[in-house]
Kinemage of the C-alpha trace (Angstrom):
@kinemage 1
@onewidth
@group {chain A} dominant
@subgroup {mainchain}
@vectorlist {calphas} color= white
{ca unk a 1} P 80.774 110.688 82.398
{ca unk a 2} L 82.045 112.339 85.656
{ca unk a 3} L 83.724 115.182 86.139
{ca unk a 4} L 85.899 116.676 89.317
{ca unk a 5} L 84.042 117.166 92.028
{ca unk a 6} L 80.888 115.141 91.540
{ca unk a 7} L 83.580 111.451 90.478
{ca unk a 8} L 84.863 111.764 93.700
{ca unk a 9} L 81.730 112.184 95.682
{ca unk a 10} L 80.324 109.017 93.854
{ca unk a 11} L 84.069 107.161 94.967
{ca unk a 12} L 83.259 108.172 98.470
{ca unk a 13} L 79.679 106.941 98.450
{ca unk a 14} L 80.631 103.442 96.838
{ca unk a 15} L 83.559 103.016 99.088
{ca unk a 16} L 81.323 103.493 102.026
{ca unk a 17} L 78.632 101.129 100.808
{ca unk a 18} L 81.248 98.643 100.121
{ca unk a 19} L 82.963 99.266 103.405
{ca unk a 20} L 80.880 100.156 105.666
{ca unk a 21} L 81.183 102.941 107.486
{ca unk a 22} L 82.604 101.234 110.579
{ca unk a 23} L 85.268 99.465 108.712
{ca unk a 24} L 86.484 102.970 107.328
{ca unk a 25} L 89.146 103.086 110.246
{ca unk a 26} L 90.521 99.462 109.770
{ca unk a 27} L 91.051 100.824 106.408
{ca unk a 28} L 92.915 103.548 106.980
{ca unk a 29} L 95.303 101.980 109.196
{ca unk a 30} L 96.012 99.579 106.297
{ca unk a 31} L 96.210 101.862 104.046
{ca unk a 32} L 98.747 103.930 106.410
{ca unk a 33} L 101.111 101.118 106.678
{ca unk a 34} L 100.942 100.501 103.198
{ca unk a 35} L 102.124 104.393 102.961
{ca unk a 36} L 104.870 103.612 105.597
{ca unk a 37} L 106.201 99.997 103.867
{ca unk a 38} L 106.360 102.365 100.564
{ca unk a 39} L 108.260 105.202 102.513
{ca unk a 40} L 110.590 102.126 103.888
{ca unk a 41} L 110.870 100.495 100.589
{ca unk a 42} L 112.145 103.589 98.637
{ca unk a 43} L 114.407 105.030 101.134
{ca unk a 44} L 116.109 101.648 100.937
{ca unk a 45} L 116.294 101.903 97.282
{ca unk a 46} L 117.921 105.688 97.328
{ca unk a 47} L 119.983 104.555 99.821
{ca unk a 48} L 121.782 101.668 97.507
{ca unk a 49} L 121.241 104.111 94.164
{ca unk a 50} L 123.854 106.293 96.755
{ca unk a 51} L 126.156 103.665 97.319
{ca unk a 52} L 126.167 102.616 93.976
{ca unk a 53} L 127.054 106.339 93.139
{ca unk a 54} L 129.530 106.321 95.526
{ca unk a 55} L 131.298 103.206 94.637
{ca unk a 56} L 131.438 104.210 90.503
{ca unk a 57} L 132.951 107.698 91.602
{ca unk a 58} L 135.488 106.445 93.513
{ca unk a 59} L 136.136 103.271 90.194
{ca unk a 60} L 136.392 106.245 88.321
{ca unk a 61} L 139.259 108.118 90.548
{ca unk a 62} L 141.221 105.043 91.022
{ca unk a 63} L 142.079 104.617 87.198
């Protein structure tokens, strides 16, 4: 249908009718802490992948 450039002028233009162009910024900051809560939620989950690491390598040099 779309191609490149001109599918994500038409996303722009429908976002901003649906919006509203002053509502733009209250949508950014949501989706900026959705961003953050993402950043949060996966350094939590490398963190425990880490321990988990940990905790088999030292299973493994105890037998």
């Amino acid at each position: 249908m779309f191609s490149g450039f001109w599918s994500w002028v038409l996303v722009i233009i429908l976002v901003v009718v649906i919006f509203s162009a002053d509502r733009l910024p209250a949508l950014k900051k949501y989706a900026d802490e959705g961003v953050e809560a993402l950043k949060k939620g996966k350094k939590a989950v490398e963190e425990k992948i880490a321990k988990a690491k940990a905790d088999r390598q030292k299973n493994k040099e105890d037998k």
